[in-house]
Every structure is written in C-alpha cells, then in structure tokens.
N, C-alpha and C positions, 0 to 999 in steps of 0.2 A: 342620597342616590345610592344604590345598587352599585359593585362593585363589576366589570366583567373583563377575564383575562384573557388574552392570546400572546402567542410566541409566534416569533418568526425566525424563519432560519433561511434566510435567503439574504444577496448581495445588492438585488436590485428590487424597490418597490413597481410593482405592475400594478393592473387592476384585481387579480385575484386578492392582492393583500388588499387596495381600497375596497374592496367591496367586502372583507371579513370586517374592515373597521367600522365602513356605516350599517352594517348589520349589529356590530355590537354596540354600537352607541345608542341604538336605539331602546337596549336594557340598563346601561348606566354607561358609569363612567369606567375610560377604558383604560387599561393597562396592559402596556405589550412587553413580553419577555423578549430580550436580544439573545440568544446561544455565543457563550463565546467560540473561539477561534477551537481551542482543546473539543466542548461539547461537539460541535460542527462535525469534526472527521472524523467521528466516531459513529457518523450516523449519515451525513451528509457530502455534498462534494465541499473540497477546498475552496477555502475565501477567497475572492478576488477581492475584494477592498478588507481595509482592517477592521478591527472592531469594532475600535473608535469611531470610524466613518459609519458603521453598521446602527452607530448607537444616534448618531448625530443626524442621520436618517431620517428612524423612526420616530425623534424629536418632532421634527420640524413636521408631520402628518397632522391635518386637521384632525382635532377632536380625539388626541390620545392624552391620558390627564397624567400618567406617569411613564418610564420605563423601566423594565427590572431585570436586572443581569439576570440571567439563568446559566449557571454553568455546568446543569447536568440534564440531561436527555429527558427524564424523569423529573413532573412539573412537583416533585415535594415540598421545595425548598418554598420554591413561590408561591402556592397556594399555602402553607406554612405563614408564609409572610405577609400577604394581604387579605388571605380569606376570601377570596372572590363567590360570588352569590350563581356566579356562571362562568363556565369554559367554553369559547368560542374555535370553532377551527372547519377547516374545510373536512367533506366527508370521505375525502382519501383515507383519511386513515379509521376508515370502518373495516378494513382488509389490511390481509399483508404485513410486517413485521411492524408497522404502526398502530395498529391495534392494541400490542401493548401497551402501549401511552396511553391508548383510549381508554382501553380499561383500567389502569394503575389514576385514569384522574379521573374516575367512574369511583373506585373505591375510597378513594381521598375525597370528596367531594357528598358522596353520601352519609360519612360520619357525623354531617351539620348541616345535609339538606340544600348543598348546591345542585345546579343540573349545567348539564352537559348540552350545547346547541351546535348543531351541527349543519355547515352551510354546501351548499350543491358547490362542488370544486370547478374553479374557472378554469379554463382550458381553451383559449381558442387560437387563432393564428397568430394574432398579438404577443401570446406568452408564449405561443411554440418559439417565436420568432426569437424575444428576449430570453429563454431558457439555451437555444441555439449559439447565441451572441456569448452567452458567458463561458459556455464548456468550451468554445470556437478560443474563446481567450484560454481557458485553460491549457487547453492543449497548445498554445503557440511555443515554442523555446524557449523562449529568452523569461515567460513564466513557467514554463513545467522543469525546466534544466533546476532552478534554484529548490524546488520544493521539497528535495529530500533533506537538504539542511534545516529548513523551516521546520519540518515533521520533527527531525531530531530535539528541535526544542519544546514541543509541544507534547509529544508521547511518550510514555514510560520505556517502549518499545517497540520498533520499526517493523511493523507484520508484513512480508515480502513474499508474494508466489509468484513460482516459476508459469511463464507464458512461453508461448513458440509459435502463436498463430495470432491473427486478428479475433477469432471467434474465441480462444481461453486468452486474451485478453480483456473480451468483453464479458468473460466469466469474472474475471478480476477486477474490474470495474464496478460492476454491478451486483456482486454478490454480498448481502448484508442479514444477518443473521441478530435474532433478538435472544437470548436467554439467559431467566431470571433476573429479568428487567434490566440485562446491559445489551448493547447494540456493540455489533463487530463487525468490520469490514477491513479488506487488506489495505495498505497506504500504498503500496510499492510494491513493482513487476520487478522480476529477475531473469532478464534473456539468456539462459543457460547454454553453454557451447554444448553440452553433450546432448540437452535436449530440442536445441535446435537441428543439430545432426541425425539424430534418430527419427525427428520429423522429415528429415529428406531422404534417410535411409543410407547414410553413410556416418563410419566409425567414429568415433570418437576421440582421431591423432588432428585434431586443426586441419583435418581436411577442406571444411566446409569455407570458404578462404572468405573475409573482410566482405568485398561487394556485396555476397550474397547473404551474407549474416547483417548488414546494413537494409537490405531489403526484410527481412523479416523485422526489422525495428519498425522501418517505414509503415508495414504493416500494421504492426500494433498499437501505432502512434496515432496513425490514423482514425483509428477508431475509439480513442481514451484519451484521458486527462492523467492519469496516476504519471509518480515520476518514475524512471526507468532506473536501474542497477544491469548493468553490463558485464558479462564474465569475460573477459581478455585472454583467458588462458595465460602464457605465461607472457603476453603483452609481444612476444617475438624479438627481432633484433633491435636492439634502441634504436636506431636509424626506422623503423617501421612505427616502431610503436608513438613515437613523437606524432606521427602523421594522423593515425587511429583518435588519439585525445584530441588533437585538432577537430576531426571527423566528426567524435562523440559529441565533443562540446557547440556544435555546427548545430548539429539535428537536436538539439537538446533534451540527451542524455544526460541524466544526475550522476551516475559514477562507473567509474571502472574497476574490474577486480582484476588485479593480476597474481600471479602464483611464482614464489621464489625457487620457480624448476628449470630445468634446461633441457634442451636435444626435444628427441619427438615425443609428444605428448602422450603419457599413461593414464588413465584415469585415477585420480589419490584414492578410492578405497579400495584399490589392490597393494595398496601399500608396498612395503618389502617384497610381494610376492613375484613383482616383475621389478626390472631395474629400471630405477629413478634416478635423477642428477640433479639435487638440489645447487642453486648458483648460489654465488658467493656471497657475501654479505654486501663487500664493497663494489660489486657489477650490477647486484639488483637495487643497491642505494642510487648508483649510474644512472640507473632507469627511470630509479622515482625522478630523481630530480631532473632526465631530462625532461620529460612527461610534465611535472608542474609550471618549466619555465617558459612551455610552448602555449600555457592557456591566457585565453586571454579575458576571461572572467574568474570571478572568486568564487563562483554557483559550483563547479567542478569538481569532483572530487576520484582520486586514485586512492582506491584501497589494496594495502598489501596484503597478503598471502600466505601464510606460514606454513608451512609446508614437515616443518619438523618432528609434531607430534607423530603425523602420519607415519613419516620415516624413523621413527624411532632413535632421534636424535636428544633426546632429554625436554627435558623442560627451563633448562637451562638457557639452552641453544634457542629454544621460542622464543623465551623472554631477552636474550639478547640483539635477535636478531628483531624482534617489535620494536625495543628504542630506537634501534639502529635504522630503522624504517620512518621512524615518525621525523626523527634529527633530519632524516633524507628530503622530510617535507609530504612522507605519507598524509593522507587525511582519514585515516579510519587501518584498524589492523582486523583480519580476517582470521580466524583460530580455528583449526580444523582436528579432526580427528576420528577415525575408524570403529574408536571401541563402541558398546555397545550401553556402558557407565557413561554418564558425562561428570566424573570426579576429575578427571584430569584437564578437562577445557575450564570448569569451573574453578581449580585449581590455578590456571595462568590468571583467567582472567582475577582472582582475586591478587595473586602477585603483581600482576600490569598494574590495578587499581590503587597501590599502595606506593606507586613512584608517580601517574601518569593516571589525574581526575576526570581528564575532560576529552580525550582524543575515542573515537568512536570506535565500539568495538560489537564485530560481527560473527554470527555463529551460524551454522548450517547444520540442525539436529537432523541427517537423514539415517545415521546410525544409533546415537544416543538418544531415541526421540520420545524417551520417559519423563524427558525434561521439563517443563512448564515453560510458558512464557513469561510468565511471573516470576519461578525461580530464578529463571536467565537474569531478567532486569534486577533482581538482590544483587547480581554478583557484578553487574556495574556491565551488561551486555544491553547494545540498543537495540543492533539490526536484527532481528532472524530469519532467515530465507528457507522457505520450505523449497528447495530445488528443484524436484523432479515429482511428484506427487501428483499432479495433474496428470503429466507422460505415464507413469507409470499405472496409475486410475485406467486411463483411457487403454491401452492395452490390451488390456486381459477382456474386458469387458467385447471390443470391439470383435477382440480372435473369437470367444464365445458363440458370440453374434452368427458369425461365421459358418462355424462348426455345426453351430444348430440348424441354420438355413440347409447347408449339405446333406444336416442327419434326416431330414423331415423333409426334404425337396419343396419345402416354401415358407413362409417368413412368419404366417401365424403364431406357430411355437414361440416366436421370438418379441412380438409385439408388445407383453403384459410390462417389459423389462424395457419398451423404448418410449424416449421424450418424444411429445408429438411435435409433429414439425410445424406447427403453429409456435407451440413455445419456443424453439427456436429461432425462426423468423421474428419473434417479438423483441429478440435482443437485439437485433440488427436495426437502427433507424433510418428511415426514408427522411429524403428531403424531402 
C-alpha cells in the first residue's frame, strides 16, 4: 500500500478533518501528523485539550494506520520519516502564510516523486459553529487568566504587543507572519497605561482612573483569545491595589505590572529629567504581598517594576531590590531602562540569573531596541513587550492622512496609502 500523510492541528475532530481522512484513504494507508502544544502557537491558536488527548483523538479515527508527532511547522521531520507517496491537506493553504508549507512539501516531496493532493476546504455552519465553540472557550477566564504561565513554559520567549482598542487587539490576534520557513505570531497583549491614555487623549499621570481602563480590557477581551499583561502603574495605595488584583484576576487577566514609584506618576523615560520617588523597598514588598494574599487562584500573576536603572541608582540597588521583590512573593521582575545600549539590562539580567534560575524576567526594548529576541532569551529574559509601537505606527500615519486631505481639498491623494475597508471589516466577525 501507498503511504499518504496529513497533519492536523486542531483540538476538535469535525467533518472537515473526516472528510481529508476518507479522501486519503482512498490512496493508501494513512498517517496523521499531531502538532504538539510548542508547534501549535507558533502558528495556531492555543490548545484547549492536551496533547495527549490530541493524540488519543486521532487514534481512535477510522482508517488512520499510524500517528506521528510532528513538532515543527515544517512537514521535514515526517516526510523524512515515513516517505509518504502523497500529502494530503485542505486547499486553504494554496494562499496566505501557509503556502509556505505548501511549497516547502512541494520541494521535499519532489526529490523521490511524491505529489501533493489538495482537497476543496470544508467550511460550513457545522464547523463555523465548532471553530466558534472553541475560541468562545478560549477566551472564558478562568482559561485565558492561566495561559500566560502555560506560554512561559513552552516558548523560549513571551512576544507581547501593546493593544488599547478591540480593533489592534484584533491586529494581535490575527497577525501571523511566515519567514524563511518559521511562523510568528504574538502570544500576549500588553494594556499599556500610557497608551490607553493617549487613545482617550489624556496625560499620562493615572488620570485615566481603574473603571475606565477595565472597560478598554472588556473591549479587548471581547474580541480575542490571547492572554492579557496589565500595566498597574504603580499599583496606587495598598488599600486600592488589593482590590484591582481581585478585579484583574475576576475578568481574567494573566498579570499585573507594577512600578516601585511613588506620588504622581512620571513617565520612566524621562528619567532624572523630572522628579521621580522611588518607594522603599520594604512598602513596595507591602504591596506585593498584599496583592498576592488577596488572589484566589495560582493563574495570577504580579510582576515588579524596577525602577532603578532608570533612576540611576546603580545596579546594585536593581538587583537588590528584584530578590527583595520575589522573597515579597513577586512572580516575574520587570527591568527597565532608557539607554539606547541594552549592556546594562543584559548585564542585571545575567547577575539575577546566577542567584535566581527560574523566576520570570521581563524587558520592554522601546529604547534599546537593537536587541534581538533571541539575544534577550540567552541572557535568561522570557517576556518582551513591545509597548507602544502600534500607538506610536498609528499616529504619524493618521496626522498625514490628515494634512493631505486639507492640502489637496479631497482624499484621492491619500487613497494609494489606505487599507480598504473591506479588509478591515474582515477582521471583525459576524455571528
């Protein structure tokens, strides 16, 4: 018998996957690739069931003669392995960042004379209905709150952009990117106080108060599955802040960042240049621990703030005050810094690593951003949060926009430069 492969990457069998199976049965015998948990979100949404369950699945399908881990995007390993005679898969991926695969098992397959069979993609109300049901679980709390711990164990490092609407969070959802045969997509949104603020058009001192920065999460929650990171600011007065981690962990939110500052809020990369009040070591330990004794799940997570690079309090004072944070019952420490080198964030973070293997550690390259994502995770950094890059993108572009309509008295001039509002409307799903 003829060999023929397919992979699935999906949590629930429907009829789109029986019907690739009795199409390829009818060339031999079939063998289905599982993706594990790591391949999946690097390409796909998050598992709802394990792997194990993924694999036990595809078992039990009439008429599949084997199954084969596939742990990478890229069908090398497996067609390597059993030599299949044909690749069976829906014609989705004749377009669009899966075409890569297509052609990378176009060229692996032609070295010894396999072909490639490609079946009409099912699609009807059945599978809208079951594709609905599982992201509807996704996004419930009590699974999206946990999933940024989950991530931590699975990826080298935590790819995190700044949102501030439902629409660039559905930028952050859906935005997946192929090259040179790897796939990328963000794991985690980071609801930025400054760039929530500037979407409403007020400063950036904690003006924009709790209620109304909880309705912009609503927002974005609404429309996504990823897990959320929450900037705290400097978490306010422990009496408050207790109440906010309650909140967070309520709507589930994955974590909170707080900052060891005091009095009215500065923005850190003005550093020195205005006056800042770093709090004490022992008032901001206060805080962590009151903030952890009030959760009432282990999904949660409060990450500190360092605050001292910025301030030019050594590197000393960082790395004292990160033990002194974690002892407090931190769960991840935040390293900041204004320069434009990232030697000295690289620098802590190699000091932290050599007392302290396993406590999560976060960086925000909006100054130093020559950095790699790769370099970061050598020096033992998980999270990265691109902070402000979307706000900052949309800006300039929009004033433009603007300026040109006024220069030219109509919009022509401007057209070559805009997404049509189709594509638009396409990110957005109707029930």
């Amino acid at each position: 018998m003829k060999k023929v492969y397919t992979c699935f990457c999906t949590d629930v069998i429907h009829e789109g996957h029986l019907n690739i199976i009795g199409e390829a049965r009818k060339y031999g015998d079939v063998y289905v690739g599982v993706l594990t948990d790591e391949a999946m979100i690097r390409f796909n949404r998050f598992p709802v069931v394990s792997f194990r369950e993924r694999i036990d699945m595809v078992k039990k399908l009439d008429g599949v003669k084997a199954v084969i881990v596939q742990d990478e995007i890229m069908y090398d390993k497996a067609i390597a392995e059993i030599k299949p005679d044909y690749v069976i898969h829906g014609d989705n991926w004749l377009n669009g960042p899966m075409k890569a695969i297509r052609d990378n098992v176009q060229k692996l397959l032609s070295a010894y004379g396999g072909k490639i069979i490609d079946v009409p993609y099912t699609y009807n109300e059945n599978v809208k209905r079951t594709d609905a049901r599982i992201k509807e679980k996704l996004s419930m709390p009590e699974y999206r709150r946990k999933r940024l711990k989950q991530l931590l164990t699975l990826c080298p490092i935590v790819k995190t952009i700044e949102v501030h609407s439902g629409l660039t969070g559905l930028i952050a959802e859906k935005t997946i990117v192929e090259h040179d045969g790897e796939f990328s997509q963000f794991d985690a949104m980071w609801i930025s106080s400054l760039c929530d603020s500037t979407a409403k058009g007020k400063p950036d001192i904690e003006l924009v108060d709790m209620t109304s920065r909880f309705r912009t999460i609503d927002d974005v929650m609404e429309v996504t599955t990823k897990p959320i990171i929450f900037d705290g600011d400097t978490g306010g007065l422990t009496e408050h802040f207790v109440y906010t981690v309650r909140s967070l962990e309520r709507m589930g939110v994955s974590a909170v960042i707080i900052e060891d500052k005091t009095g009215l809020k500065k923005n850190s990369l003005f550093g020195v240049d205005v006056e800042q009040t770093q709090d004490s070591i022992e008032h901001f330990c206060e805080k962590i621990t009151a903030g952890k004794n009030v959760q009432l799940t282990d999904d949660f997570m409060i990450i500190a703030r360092i605050e001292s690079l910025i301030l030019e309090r050594g590197m000393r004072d960082a790395l004292d005050r990160a033990f002194a944070y974690v002892k407090a019952g931190a769960d991840g420490i935040m390293i900041h810094s204004r320069k434009k080198d990232p030697s000295e964030i690289l620098e802590f973070c190699d000091a932290f690593r050599k007392s302290d293997k396993t406590t999560p550690i976060v960086v925000v390259p909006s100054s130093f951003n020559t950095v790699t994502e790769k370099e970061l995770s050598e020096h033992g950094v998980n999270i990265v949060i691109y902070a402000n890059q979307l706000t900052r993108s949309a800006y300039p572009a929009m004033e433009q926009t603007a300026k040109d309509i006024l220069k030219y008295h109509r919009a022509h001039e401007v057209d070559s430069r805009l997404m049509p509002i189709k594509d638009i409307i396409s990110l957005i799903e109707e029930l």
